[in-house]
C-alpha positions in Angstrom: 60.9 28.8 16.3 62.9 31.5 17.0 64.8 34.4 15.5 68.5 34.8 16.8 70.7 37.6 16.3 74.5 38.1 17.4 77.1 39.6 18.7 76.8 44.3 19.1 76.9 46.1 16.0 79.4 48.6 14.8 79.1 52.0 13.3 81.3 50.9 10.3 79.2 50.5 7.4 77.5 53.6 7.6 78.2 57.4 5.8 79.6 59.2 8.6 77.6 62.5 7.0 78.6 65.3 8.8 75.5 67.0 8.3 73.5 64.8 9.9 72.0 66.1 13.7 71.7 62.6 15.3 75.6 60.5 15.7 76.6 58.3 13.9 77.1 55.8 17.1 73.3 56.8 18.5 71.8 56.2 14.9 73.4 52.5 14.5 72.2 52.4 18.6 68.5 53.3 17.9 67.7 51.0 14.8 69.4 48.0 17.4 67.1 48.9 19.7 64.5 48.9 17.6 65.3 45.9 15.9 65.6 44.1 18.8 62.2 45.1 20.1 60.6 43.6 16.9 62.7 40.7 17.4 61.7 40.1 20.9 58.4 40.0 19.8 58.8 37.9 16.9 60.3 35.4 19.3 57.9 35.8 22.1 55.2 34.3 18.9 53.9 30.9 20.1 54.1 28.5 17.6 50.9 27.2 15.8 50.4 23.0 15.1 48.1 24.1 12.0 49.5 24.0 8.2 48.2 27.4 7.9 48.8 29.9 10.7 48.0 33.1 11.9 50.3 33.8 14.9 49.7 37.5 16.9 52.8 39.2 17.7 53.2 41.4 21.2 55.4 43.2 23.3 54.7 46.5 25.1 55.9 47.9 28.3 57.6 50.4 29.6 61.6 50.9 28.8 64.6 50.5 30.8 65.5 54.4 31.0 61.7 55.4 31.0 58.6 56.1 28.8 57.0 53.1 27.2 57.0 50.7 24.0 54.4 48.6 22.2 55.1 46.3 19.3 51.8 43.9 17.9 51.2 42.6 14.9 50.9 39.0 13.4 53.0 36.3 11.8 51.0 34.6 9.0 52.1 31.6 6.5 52.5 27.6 5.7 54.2 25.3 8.1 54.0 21.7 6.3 56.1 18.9 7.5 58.3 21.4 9.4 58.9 23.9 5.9 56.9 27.0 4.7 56.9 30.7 5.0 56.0 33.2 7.2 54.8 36.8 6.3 55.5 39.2 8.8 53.7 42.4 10.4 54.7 44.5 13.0 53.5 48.1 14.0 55.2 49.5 17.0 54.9 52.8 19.0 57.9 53.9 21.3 57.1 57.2 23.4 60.0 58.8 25.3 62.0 55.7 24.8 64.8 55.6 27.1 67.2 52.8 27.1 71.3 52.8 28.6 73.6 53.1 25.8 76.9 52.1 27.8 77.6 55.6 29.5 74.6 57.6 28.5 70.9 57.0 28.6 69.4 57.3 24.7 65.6 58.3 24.1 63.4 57.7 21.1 60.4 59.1 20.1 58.9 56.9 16.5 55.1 56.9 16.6 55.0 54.4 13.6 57.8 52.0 13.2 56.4 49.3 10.9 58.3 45.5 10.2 57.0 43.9 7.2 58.9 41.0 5.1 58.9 37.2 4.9 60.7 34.5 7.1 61.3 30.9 6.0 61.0 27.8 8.1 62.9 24.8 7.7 62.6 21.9 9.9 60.4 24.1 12.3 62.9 26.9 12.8 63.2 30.4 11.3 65.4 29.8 8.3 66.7 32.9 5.9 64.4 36.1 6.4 63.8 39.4 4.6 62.6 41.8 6.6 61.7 46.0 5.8 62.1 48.0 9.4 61.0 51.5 8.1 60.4 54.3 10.6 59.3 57.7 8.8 59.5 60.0 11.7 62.1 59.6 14.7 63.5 61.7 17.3 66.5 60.7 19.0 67.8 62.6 22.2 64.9 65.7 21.3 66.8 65.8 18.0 64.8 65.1 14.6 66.2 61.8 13.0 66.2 63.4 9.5 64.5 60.9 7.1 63.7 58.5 9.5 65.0 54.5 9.1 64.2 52.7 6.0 66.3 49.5 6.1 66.1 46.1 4.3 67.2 43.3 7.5 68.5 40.1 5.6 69.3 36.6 7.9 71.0 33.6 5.7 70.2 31.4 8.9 68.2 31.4 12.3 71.6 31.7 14.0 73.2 34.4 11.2 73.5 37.9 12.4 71.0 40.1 10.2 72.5 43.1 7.9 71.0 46.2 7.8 70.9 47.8 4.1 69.5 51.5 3.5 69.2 54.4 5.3 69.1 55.8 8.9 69.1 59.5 9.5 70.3 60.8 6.1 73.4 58.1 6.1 73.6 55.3 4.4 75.2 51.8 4.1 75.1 48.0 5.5 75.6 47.4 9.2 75.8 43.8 11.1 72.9 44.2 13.5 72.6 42.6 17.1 
């Protein structure tokens, strides 16, 4: 099974608040990153052969600009015949999170970013998912992400591009995410 996501993300989509300390551009830049951290590990998942699984979910290491990252949880459902559904929970820890944002290097700091939702499989492949990414306290660049990341992740189809709905640093809106 695995979980695909597309093409980079935009920053249209998202309130443009000018009151808000972190960009606009490292906001939508930080929940891809994070995102794709969950995803990574929701891919690296081995698959079970038994009708009812319970599948532990891992990555950790350290980043490509420095400081370290840690993503575990499990993947839990019904795979009969190739269809069923999977629940899904992740709990991740990035520390001084650096990664290369074209020109500049970006660093996070979210002691408890948490993935939670559901994943359907048809013909043993992740099929349409809804996914929560919520992340209550974040600092990007030493600057305080104010009201963290709360956002609803919705896939039609293990090749579809997820959108992001909710709220990431005091803006809001929908956002196609990598």
């Amino acid at each position: 099974m695995a979980f695909a996501g597309g093409g980079c993300s935009t920053v249209g989509g998202i309130d443009a608040a000018a009151t808000a300390g972190v960009s606009n551009a490292d906001a939508v830049a930080t929940l891809s990153y994070i995102w794709s951290g969950a995803r990574d590990a929701i891919n690296g998942a081995k698959e079970s052969p038994k009708a009812s699984f319970n599948i532990p979910v891992s990555l950790s290491g350290e980043c490509p600009g420095g400081g370290s990252r840690n993503y575990s949880g499990t993947i839990s459902g019904t795979n009969v015949g190739g269809s069923g559904t999977a629940t899904v929970h992740i709990t991740a820890a990035l520390n001084k999170c650096g990664y290369d944002q074209t020109t500049t290097i970006t660093t996070i700091d979210a002691p408890a970013v948490t993935v939670t939702g559901t994943i359907a499989i048809v013909s043993d492949a992740y099929g349409a998912s809804t996914l929560t990414l919520t992340v209550p306290a974040l600092t990007v660049n030493s600057v305080s992400c104010t009201g963290g990341i709360a956002m609803s992740l919705v896939a039609t189809s293990p090749s579809s591009q997820p959108t992001a709905t909710g709220t990431i640093c005091g803006r809001s809106g929908a956002i196609p995410v990598p």
